[in-house]
C-alpha positions as CSV (number, residue, x, y, z in Angstrom):
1,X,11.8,-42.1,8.7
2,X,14.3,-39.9,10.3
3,X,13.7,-38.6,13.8
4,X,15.4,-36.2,16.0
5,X,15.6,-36.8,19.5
6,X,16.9,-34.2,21.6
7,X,17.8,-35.2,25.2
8,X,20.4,-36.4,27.7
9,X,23.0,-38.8,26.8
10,X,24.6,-40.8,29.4
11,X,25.8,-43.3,31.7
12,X,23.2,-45.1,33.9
13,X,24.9,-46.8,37.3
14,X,22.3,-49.0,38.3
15,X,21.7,-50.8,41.6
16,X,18.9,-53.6,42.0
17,X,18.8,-53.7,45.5
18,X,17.3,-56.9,47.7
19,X,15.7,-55.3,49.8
20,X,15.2,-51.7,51.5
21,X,17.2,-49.3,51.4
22,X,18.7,-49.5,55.2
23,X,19.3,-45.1,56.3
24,X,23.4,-45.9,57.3
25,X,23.3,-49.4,56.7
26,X,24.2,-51.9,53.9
27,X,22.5,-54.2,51.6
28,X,23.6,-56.0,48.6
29,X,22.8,-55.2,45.5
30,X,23.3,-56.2,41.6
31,X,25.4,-53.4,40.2
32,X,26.3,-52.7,36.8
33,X,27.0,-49.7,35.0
34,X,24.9,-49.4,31.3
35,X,24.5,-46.4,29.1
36,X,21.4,-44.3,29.8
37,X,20.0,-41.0,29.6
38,X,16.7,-40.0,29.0
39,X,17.0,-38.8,25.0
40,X,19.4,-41.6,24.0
41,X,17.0,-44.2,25.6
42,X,14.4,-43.5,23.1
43,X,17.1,-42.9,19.9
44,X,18.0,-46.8,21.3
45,X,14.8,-47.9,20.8
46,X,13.6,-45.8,17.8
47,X,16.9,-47.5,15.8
48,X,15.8,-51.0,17.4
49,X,12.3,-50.6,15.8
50,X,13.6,-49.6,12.5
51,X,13.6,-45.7,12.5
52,X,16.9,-43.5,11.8
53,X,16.6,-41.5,15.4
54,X,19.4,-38.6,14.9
55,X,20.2,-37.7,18.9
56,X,21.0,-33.7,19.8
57,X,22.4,-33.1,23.1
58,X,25.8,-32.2,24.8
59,X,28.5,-34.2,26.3
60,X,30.9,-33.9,28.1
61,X,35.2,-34.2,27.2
62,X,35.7,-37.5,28.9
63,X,35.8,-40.9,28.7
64,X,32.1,-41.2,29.7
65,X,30.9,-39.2,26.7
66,X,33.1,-40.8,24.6
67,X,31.9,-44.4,25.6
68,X,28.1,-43.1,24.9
69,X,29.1,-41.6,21.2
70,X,31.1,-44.8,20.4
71,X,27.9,-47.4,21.7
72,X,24.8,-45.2,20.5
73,X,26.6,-45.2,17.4
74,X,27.1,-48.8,17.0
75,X,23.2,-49.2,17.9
76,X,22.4,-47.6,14.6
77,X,22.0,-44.0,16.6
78,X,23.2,-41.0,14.4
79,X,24.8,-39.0,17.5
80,X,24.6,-35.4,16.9
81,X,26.3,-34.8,20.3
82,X,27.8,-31.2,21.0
83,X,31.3,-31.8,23.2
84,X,31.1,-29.3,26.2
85,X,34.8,-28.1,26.6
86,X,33.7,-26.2,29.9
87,X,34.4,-29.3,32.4
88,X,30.9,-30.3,32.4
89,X,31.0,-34.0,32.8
90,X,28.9,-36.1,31.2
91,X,25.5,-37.0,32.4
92,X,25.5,-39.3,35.2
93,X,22.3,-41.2,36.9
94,X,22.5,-43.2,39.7
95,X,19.2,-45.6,39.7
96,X,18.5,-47.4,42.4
97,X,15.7,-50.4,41.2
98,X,14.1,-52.0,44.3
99,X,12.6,-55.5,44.6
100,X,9.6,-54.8,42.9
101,X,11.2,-53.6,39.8
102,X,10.7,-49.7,40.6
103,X,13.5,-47.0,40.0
104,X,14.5,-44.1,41.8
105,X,16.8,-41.7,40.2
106,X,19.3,-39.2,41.0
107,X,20.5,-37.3,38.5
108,X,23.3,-35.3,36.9
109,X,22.4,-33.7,33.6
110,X,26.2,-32.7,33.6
111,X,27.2,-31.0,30.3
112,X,23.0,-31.4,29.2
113,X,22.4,-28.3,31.1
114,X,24.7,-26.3,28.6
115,X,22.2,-27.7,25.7
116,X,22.6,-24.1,23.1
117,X,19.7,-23.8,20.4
118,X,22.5,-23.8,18.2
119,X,22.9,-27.2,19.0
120,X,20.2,-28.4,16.6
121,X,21.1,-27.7,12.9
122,X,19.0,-26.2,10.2
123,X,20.8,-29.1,8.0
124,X,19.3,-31.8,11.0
125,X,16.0,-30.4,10.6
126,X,15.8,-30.2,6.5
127,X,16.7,-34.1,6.7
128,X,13.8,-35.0,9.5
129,X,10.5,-35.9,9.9
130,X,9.8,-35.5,13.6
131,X,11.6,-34.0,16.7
132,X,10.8,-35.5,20.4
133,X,11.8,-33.7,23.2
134,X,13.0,-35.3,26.9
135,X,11.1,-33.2,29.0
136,X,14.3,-32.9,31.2
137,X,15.5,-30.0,29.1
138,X,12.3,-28.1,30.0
139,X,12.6,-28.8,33.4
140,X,16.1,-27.4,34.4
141,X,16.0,-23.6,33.9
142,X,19.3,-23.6,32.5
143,X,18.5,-25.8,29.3
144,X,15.0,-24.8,29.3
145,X,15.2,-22.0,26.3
146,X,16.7,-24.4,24.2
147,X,14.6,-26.5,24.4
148,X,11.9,-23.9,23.2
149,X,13.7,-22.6,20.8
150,X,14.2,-26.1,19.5
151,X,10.5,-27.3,19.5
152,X,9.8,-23.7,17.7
153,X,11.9,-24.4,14.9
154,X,11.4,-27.8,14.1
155,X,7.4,-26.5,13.9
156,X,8.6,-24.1,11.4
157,X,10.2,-26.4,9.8
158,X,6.9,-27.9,9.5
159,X,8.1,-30.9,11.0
160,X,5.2,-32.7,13.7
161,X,6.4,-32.8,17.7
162,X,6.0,-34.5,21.1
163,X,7.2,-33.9,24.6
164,X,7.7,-36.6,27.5
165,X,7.5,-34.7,30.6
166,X,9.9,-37.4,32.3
167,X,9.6,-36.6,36.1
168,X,6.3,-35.6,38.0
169,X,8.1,-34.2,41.3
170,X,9.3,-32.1,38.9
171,X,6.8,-30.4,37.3
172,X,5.9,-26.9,37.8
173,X,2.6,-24.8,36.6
174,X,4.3,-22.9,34.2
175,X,5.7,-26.3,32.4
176,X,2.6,-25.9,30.0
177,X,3.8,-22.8,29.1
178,X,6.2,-24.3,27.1
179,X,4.2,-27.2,25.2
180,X,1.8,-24.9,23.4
181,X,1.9,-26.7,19.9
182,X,3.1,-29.3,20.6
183,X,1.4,-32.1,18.7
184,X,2.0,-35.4,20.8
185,X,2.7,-35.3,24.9
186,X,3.2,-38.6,26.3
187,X,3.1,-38.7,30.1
188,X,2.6,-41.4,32.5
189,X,-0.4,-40.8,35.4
190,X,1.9,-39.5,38.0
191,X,2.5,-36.5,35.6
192,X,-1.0,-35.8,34.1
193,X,-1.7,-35.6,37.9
194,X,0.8,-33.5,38.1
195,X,-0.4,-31.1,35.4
196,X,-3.7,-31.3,35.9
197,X,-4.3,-32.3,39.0
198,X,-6.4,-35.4,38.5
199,X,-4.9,-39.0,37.7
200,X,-8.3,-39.8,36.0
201,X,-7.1,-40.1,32.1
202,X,-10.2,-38.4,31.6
203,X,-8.6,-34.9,32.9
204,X,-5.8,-35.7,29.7
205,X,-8.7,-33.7,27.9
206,X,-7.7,-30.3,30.1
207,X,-4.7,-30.5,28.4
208,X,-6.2,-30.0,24.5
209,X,-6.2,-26.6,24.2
210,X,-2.0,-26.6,24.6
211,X,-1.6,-29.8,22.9
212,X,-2.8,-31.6,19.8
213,X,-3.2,-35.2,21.6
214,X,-2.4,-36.9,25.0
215,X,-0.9,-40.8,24.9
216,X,-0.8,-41.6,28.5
217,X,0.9,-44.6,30.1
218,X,-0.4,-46.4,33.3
219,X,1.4,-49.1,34.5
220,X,-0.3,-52.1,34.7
221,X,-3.4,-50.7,33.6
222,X,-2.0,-50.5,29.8
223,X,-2.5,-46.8,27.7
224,X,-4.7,-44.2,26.9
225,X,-4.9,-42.3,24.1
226,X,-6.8,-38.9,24.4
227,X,-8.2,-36.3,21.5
228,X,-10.3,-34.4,20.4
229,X,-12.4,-37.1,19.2
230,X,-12.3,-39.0,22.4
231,X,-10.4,-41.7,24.4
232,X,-9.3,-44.9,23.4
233,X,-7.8,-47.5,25.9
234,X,-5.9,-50.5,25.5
235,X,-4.7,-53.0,28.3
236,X,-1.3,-54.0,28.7
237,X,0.0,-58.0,29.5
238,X,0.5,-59.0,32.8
239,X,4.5,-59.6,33.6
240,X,7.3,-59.5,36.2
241,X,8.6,-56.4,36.2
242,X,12.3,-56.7,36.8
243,X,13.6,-53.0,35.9
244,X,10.9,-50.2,35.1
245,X,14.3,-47.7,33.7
246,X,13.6,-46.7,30.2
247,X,10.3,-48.3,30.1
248,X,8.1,-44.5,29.0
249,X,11.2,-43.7,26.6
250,X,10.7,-47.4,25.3
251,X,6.7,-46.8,25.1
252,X,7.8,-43.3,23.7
253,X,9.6,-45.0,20.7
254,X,7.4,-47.4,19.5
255,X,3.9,-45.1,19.8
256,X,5.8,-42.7,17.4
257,X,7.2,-44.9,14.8
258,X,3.4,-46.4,14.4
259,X,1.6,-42.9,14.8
260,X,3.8,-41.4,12.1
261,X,3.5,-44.0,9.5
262,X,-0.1,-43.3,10.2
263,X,-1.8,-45.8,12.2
264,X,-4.8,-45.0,14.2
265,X,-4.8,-44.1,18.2
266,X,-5.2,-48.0,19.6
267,X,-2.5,-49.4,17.5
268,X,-0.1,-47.0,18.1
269,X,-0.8,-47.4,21.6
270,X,-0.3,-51.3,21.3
271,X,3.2,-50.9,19.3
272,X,3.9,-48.3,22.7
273,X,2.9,-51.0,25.4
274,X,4.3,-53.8,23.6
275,X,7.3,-52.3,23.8
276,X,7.3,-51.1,27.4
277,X,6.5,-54.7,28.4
278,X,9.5,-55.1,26.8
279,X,11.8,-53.1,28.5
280,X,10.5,-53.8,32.1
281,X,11.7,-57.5,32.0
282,X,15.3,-56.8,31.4
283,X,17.4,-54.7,33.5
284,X,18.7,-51.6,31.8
285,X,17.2,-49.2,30.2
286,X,18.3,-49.4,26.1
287,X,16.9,-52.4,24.2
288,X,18.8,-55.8,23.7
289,X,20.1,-55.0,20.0
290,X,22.5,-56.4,18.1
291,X,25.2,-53.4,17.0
292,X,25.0,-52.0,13.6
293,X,25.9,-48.9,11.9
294,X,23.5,-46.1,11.9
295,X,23.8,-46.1,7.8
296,X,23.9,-50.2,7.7
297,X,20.9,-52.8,7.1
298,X,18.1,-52.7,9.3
299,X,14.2,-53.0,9.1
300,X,13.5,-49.2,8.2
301,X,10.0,-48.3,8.9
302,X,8.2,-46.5,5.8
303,X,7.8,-42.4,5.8
């Protein structure tokens, strides 16, 4: 099945740190630089689980953005990256991943917050199935109509869609505003908090009369998925969590493949946690894959 993704695209410079963070101090950390970004995470793993993820988005004219088109590609990614010729760099996230495995972010959407709704092709959407949107473009004002614009026409394009809201701190009460129809929202309990003011999965049914379903991740505690027919829960395995980056975009991949080639709430939820589990023992936030072309062999899922 073919899926567009539309999203960031970028470089992730990650530091797992031994310890606290010392205010005007030092402390070692493991430092590597890996590609990231919160669209072409889940494109990653979409393409690792078999789909044929198509990734919209804007990068910048450097060697960053070059690097990302080159490796996304290789990863079986078709990158439908716009180059931003207004010296917009290319995104940039600093990630800081303490000794417990937890990531704090700061973020530079770069040339993402340029995203056009011209970006995304009538020609992309005759060809798909599904479009998923990074809940970073409705976040930033500046890519924010795109964004709507986008999720408007792949609905009249009658294709179904979903919406990660990405980052609780910064979610505001008008961010609903801009998922009415939208079929799938996937956030983890800091944002249903956030957008309904309860972190009791129970409140995901507030959230029904903008949105068709609610597949909420909780850490530890596994997934919920929320309808209008009721909730079902499933737990998730208990591991070391090394690197938490990419883990929702990893659950984000794998819930969708098995939810569009029809599978009911609790197994798409178990393909999702299965694959977050996944992600959370491996630093970085794009799946372990060997390269392949986005056209070559792979295990393609049926739809």
């Amino acid at each position: 099945m073919t899926v567009l993704v539309v999203g960031d695209a970028g470089l992730d410079v990650l530091a797992k740190h031994d310890g606290p963070v010392v205010p005007g101090g030092d402390r070692r950390a493991d430092i590597r630089t890996t590609l990231g970004g919160a669209g072409a995470n889940t494109a990653a793993w979409l393409a690792h689980l078999g789909a044929r993820p198509v990734l919209v988005g804007r990068i910048g004219d450097d060697p960053a953005g070059r690097q990302v088109r080159t490796e996304l590609a290789a990863a079986g990614v078709r990158c439908a990256l716009t180059v931003d010729y207004n010296d917009a760099a290319t995104c940039c996230v600093v990630v800081l991943v303490d000794e417990h495995g937890q990531r704090t972010m700061l973020a530079d959407r770069g040339a993402g917050t340029h995203l056009a709704a011209t970006d995304l092709s009538a020609g992309l959407l005759a060809d798909a199935r599904h479009l998923h949107l990074s809940g970073y473009v409705l976040l930033d004002a500046a890519s924010r109509p795109a964004g709507i614009a986008m999720l408007a026409a792949a609905r009249e394009a009658g294709l179904t869609t979903s919406v990660d809201p990405q980052a609780a701190a910064l979610l505001t009460a008008d961010f609903l505003d801009t998922l009415t129809g939208v079929d799938l929202l996937l956030p983890n309990t800091a944002e249903l908090a956030a957008l309904t003011g309860s972190a009791d999965p129970a409140s995901a049914a507030d959230l029904l009369s903008v949105v068709g379903a609610v597949a909420l991740t909780r850490g530890a505690a596994g997934a919920c998925w929320i309808d209008r027919h009721g909730m079902v829960t499933v737990p998730a395995d208990d591991v070391v969590c090394v690197d938490s980056t990419g883990a929702g975009d990893a659950f984000d991949a794998a819930t969708l493949i098995a939810w569009l080639a029809g599978a009911d709430p609790a197994t798409a939820l178990r393909a999702g946690v299965a694959a977050g589990t996944r992600a959370v023992t491996r630093i970085g936030a794009q799946p372990a894959v060997s390269r392949r072309s986005p056209d070559g062999p792979g295990s393609p899922v049926p739809g």
